[in-house]
VEXDREN-2710 file (C-alpha; in Angstrom, 1 decimal):
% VEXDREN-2710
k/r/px/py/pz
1/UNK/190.6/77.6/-163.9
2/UNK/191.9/80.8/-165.8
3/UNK/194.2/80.4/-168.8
4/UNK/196.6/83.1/-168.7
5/UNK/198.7/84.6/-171.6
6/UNK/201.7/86.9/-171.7
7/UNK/201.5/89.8/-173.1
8/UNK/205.3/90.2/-174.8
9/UNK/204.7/94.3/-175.3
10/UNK/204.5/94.5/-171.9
11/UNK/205.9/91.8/-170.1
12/UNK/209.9/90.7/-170.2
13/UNK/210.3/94.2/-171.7
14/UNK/213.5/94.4/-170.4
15/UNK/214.9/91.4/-173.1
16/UNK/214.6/92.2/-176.9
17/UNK/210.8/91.2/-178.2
18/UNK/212.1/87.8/-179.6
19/UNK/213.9/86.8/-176.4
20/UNK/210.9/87.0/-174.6
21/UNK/209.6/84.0/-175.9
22/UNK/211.8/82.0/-174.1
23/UNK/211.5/84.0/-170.9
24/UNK/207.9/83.5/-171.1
25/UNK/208.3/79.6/-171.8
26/UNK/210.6/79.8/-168.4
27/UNK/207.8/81.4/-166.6
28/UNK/205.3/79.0/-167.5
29/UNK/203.5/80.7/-169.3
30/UNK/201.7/78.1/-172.3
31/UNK/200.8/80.9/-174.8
32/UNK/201.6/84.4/-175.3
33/UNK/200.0/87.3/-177.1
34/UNK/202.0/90.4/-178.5
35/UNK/200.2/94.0/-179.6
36/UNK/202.4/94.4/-182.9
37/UNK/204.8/91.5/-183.7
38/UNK/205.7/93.6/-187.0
39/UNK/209.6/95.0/-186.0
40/UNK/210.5/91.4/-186.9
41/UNK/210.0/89.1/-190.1
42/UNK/207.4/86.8/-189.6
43/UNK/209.4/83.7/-190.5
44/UNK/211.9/84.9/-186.7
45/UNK/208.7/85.7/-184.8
46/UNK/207.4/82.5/-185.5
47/UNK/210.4/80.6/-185.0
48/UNK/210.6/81.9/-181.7
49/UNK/207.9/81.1/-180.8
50/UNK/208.0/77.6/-182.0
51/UNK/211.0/77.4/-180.7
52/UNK/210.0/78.4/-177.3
53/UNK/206.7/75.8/-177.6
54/UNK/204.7/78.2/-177.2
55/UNK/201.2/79.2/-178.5
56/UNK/200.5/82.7/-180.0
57/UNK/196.6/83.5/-179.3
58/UNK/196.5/87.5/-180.7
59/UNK/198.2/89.9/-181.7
60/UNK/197.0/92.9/-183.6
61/UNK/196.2/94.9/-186.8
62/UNK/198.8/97.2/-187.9
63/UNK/197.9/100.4/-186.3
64/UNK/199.0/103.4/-188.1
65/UNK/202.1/105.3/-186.6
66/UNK/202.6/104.5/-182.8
67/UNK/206.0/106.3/-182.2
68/UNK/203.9/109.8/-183.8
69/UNK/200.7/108.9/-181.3
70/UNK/198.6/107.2/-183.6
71/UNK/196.5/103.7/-182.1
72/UNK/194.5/102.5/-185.1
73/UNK/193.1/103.8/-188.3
74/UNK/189.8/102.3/-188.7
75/UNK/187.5/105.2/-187.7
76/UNK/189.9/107.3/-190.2
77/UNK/188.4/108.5/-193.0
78/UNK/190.9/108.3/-196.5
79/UNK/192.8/105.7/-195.1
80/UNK/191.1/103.0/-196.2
81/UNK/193.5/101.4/-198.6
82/UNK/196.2/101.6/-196.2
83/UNK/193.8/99.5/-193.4
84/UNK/193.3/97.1/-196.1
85/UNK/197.1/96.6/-196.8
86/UNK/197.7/96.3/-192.8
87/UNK/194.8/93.6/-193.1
88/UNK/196.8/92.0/-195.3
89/UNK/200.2/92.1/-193.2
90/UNK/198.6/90.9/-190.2
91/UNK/197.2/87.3/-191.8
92/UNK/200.7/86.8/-193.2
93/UNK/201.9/87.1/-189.7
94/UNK/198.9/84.9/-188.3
95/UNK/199.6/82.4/-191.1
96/UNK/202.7/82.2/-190.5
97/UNK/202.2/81.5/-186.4
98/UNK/198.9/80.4/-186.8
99/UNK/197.2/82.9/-184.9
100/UNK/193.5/82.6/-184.3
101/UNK/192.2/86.2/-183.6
102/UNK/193.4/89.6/-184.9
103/UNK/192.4/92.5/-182.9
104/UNK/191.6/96.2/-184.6
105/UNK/192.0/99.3/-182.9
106/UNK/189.2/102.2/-183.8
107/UNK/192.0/105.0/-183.2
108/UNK/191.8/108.3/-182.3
109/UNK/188.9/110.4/-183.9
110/UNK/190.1/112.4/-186.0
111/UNK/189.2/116.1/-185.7
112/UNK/187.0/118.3/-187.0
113/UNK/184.9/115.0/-188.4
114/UNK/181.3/114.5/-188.2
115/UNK/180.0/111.4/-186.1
116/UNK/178.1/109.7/-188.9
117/UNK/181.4/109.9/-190.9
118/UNK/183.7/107.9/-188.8
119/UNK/180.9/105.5/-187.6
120/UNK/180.7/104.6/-191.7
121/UNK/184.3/104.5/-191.9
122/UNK/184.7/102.4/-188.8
123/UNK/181.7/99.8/-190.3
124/UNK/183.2/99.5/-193.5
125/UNK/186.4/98.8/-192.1
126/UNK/185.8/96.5/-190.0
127/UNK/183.2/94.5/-192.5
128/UNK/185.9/94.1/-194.6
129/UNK/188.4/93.3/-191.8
130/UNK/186.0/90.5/-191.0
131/UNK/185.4/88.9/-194.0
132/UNK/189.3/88.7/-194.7
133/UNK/189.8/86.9/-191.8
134/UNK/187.0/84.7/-192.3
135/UNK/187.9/83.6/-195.6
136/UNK/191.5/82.6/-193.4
137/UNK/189.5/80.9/-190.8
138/UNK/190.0/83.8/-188.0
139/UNK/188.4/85.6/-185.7
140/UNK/188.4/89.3/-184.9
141/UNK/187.7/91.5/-182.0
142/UNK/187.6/95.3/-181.6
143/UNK/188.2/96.9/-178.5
144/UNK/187.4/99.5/-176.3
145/UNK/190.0/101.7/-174.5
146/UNK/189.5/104.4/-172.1
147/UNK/190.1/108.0/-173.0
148/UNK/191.9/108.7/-169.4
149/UNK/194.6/106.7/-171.2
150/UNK/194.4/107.7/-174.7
151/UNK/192.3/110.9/-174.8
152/UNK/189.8/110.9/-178.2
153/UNK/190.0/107.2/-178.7
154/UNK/186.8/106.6/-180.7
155/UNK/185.8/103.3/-179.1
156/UNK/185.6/102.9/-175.3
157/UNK/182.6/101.6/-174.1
158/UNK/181.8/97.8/-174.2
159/UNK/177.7/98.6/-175.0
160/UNK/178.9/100.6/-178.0
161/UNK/181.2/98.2/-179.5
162/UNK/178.7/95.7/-179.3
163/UNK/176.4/98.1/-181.0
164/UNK/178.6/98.2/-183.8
165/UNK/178.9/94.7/-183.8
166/UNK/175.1/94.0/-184.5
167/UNK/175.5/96.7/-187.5
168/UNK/178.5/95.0/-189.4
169/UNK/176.8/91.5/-188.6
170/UNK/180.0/89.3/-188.9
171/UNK/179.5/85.9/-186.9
172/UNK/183.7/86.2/-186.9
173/UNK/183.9/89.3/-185.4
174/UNK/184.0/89.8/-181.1
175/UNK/184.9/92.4/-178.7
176/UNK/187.6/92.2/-177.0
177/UNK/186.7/92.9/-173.1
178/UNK/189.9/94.5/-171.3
179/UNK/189.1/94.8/-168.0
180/UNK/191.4/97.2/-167.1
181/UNK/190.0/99.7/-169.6
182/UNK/186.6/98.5/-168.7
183/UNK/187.2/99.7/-165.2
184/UNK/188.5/102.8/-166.1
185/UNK/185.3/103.5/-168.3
186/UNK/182.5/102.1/-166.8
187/UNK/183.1/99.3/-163.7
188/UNK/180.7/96.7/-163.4
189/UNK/182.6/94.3/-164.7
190/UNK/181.5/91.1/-163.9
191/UNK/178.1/92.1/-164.7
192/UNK/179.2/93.5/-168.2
193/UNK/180.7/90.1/-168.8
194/UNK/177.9/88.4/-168.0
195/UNK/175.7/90.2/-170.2
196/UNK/178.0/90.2/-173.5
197/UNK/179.6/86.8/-172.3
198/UNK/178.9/85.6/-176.0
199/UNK/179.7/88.8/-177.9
200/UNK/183.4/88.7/-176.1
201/UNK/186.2/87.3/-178.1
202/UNK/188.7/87.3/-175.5
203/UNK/189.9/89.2/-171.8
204/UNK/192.9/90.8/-171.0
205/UNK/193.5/92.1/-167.6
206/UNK/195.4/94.4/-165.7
207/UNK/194.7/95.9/-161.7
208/UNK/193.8/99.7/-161.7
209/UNK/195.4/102.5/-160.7
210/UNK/198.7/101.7/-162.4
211/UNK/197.7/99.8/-165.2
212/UNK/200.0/97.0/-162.8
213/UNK/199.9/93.2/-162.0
214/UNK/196.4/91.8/-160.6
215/UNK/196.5/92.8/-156.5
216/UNK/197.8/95.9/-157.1
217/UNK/194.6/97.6/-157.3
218/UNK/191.6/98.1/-156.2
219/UNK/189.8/95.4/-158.6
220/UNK/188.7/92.6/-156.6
221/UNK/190.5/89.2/-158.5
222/UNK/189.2/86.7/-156.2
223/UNK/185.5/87.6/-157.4
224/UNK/186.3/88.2/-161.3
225/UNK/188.0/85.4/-161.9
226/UNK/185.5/83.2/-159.9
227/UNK/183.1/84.9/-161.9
228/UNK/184.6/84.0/-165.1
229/UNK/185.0/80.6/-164.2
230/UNK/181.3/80.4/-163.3
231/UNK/180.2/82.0/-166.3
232/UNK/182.0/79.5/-168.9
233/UNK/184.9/81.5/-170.6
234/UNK/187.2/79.0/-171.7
235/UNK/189.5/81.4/-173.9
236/UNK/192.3/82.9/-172.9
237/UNK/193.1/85.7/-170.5
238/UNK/196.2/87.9/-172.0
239/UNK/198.0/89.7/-169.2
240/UNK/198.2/93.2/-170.4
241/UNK/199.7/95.0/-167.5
242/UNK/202.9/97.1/-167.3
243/UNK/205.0/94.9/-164.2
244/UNK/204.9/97.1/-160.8
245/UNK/208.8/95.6/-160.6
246/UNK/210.1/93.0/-163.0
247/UNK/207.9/90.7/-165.0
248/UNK/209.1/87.5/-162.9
249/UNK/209.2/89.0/-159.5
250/UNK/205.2/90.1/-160.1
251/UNK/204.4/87.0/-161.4
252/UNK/203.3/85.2/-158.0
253/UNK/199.7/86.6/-158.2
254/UNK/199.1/84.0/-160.4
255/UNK/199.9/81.1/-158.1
256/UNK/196.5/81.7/-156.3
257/UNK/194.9/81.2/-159.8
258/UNK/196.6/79.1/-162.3
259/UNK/199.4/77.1/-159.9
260/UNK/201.0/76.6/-162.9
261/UNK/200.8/80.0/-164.8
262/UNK/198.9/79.7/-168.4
263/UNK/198.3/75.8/-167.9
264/UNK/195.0/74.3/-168.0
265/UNK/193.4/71.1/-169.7
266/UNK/190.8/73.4/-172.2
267/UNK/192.3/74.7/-175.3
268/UNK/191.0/77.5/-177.3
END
C-alpha cells in the first residue's frame, strides 16, 4: 500500500507554512515533506512538526534565489562556497527535525558555459554534498525536472541523473523520481521505475496536464501505483501537486489508495 506524504509548499497553501502542520495532521496525513523549510527558524519548524506528530521525510538544499528565478546552484560554476554553506543550513534543519534525505536541485544552466564545465561543477558538488550528509547519516537525491516547466534546467532526464550517479559514486546519494516531471520528459514510467528501482531515493507525484491531484490527468494511477507496490518501494510517496481546488476537498483520490491517507505498517 502507498505511503503518501504532503507536500507543505504546495498543499494547505492557503494557511501560513507552519500552520500546515496541523492541517496536514487533520488530514491524515503521517508525514510531510516541504521544498524549503528555511523562512522559519529551525527550532519553530520542528516544533510544529513535533507538535503536529508528524514525520518530516525531505525537504531540500537551499537553492539559490527563488523569488529572482533561480532553482539550484549546483551546476553553477563560482558558486561553490555558497553550495557548501547551503549544505551546511540544510543538516542543521534535518538535525534539528531529523530528516533523512536532502534533495539538490542542478538549476538552471547557466549561459554561455561549456557542457564539460557544469558537468564538473555539478560532480563536485554533489560529491561533496554526499559525503556531508553521510558523515550525518543522510541520504541524498538529485532530481530531474522538465524544461516545459522550468526552461534550461540542467537535469531532466532520469537516465542522465543516474549517469551522474555512477560518476560521483556515493552509496548515499539517489535520484529522486518525480513522476510528474518524468511524464512531462520522457513517459514510460513504470518501466523507468522498474529499471532504476534501486538507484531511486524516493517518488513524488502529481497527474499531468495541470501539475493537479492524481485523476486529474491523463496518468493512469490504478496501474502506477499497483506497479509500485509490485515492485517493492516501501519509501515514501510526497504529493507534489498544486490542488485543482483546495487541498482537503482534492484529497479523496487517496481513499482508493491509502484509506487512511499516509498510513501504512512499513516505515522508512
Amino acid at each position: 500500500m502507498p505511503r503518501f506524504a504532503a507536500n507543505l509548499s504546495m498543499l494547505f497553501a492557503d494557511a501560513p507554512m507552519l500552520e500546515r502542520f496541523e492541517r496536514a495532521a487533520r488530514a491524515g496525513f503521517r508525514a510531510v515533506e516541504i521544498q524549503f523549510p528555511y523562512e522559519a527558524p529551525a527550532a519553530e519548524v520542528a516544533a510544529a512538526l513535533r507538535g503536529a506528530g508528524l514525520e518530516m521525510v525531505l525537504h531540500n538544499l537551499p537553492a539559490g534565489t527563488w523569488a529572482a528565478g533561480e532553482r539550484g546552484i549546483a551546476c553553477h560554476p563560482g558558486r561553490q562556497e555558497e553550495f557548501r554553506a547551503g549544505v551546511r543550513r540544510a543538516l542543521q534543519y534535518a538535525d534539528a527535525m531529523d530528516v533523512p534525505r536532502l534533495n539538490c536541485l542542478a538549476g538552471i544552466a547557466p549561459k554561455d558555459m561549456d557542457a564539460a564545465t557544469l558537468r564538473r561543477t555539478f560532480i563536485e558538488n554533489v560529491r561533496h554534498a554526499a559525503a556531508e550528509l553521510k558523515a550525518a547519516g543522510r541520504v541524498l537525491v538529485i532530481e530531474p525536472i522538465n524544461r516545459f516547466d522550468v526552461p534550461g534546467f540542467w537535469l531532466n532526464r532520469t537516465d542522465d541523473a543516474v549517469s551522474l550517479l555512477d560518476e560521483i559514486g556515493a552509496d548515499n546519494a539517489f535520484v529522486q523520481y518525480d513522476l510528474y516531471h518524468a511524464q512531462r520528459t520522457h513517459g514510460e514510467l513504470c518501466g523507468t521505475l522498474s529499471r532504476y528501482l534501486e538507484r531511486i531515493g524516493h517518488l513524488q507525484i502529481a497527474d499531468n496536464p495541470g501539475r493537479h491531484e492524481p485523476g486529474t490527468g491523463e496518468i493512469a494511477w490504478d496501474h502506477v501505483f499497483a506497479h509500485i507496490d509490485r515492485v517493492g518501494y516501501a519509501g515514501w510517496i510526497g504529493c507534489e501537486y498544486i490542488p485543482a481546488t483546495t487541498t482537503e476537498a482534492g484529497l479523496g483520490w487517496m481513499q482508493r489508495y491509502a484509506p487512511t491517507p499516509g498510513a501504512s505498517s512499513v516505515r522508512a
